[in-house]
N, C-alpha and C positions, 0 to 999 in steps of 0.2 A: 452631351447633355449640358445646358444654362444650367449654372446653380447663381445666378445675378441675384436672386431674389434674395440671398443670404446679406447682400450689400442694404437690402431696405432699411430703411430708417426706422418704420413701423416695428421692427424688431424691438431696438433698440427700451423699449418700453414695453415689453411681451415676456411674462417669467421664461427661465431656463426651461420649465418643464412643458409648457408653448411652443419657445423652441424648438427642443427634442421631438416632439409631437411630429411637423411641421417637417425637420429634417426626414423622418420614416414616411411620411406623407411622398417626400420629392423621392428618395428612394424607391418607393414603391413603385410608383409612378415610371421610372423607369426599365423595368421590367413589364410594365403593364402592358398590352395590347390596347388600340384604341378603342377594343370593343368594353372594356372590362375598367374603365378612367369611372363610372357611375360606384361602381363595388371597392375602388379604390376608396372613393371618395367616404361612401357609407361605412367602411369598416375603419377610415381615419374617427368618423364622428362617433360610433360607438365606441373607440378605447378614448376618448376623449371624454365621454360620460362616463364609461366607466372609472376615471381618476378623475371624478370632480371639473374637470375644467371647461368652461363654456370661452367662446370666441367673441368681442364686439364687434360692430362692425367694420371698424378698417382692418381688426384680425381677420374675419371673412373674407374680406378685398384680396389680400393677399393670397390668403388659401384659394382663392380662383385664380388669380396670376398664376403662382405655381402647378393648377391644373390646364390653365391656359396655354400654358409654354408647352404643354407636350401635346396637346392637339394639334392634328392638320390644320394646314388652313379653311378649309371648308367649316370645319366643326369651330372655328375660333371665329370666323365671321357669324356662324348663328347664335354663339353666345354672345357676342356684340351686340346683336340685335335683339335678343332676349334683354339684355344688361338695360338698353335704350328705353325698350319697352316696358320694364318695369319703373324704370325712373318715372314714366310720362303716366302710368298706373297710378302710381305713388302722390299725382299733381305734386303744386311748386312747395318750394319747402319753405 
């Protein structure tokens, strides 16, 4: 299991309790089946409301890397392409 994401920078500016969040998030995840990465995800963002804490956007970035890393490849190319297309949704910035 990559725990790289630990090394992010984006950390470095993200409370302890973001953190901690974050680290059970990648834990999970490793146990997780690749059917079951969607319930990971959902039950990371309901204890996250439930303690108050909302994510901006390069904390989101992140929390996709770290669910990125444990997909196949197959399933990390169509997120790429989801990623792409929402950008190109989104027009320029």
């Amino acid at each position: 299991m990559d725990d790289s994401w630990k090394q992010d920078p984006r950390l470095k500016s993200m409370s302890r309790e973001k953190i901690e969040l974050l680290t059970r998030f990648s834990e999970r995840l490793k146990s997780a089946d690749k059917n079951s990465l969607a319930e990971a995800l959902a039950s990371i963002n309901r204890e996250a409301r439930q303690k108050g804490l909302s994510f901006n956007d390069q904390e989101t970035a992140l929390m996709v890397s770290i669910l990125s890393a444990h997909m196949p490849p197959s399933e990390q190319k169509k997120l790429s392409l989801l990623k792409m297309l929402a950008k190109k949704l989104a027009g320029p910035p």
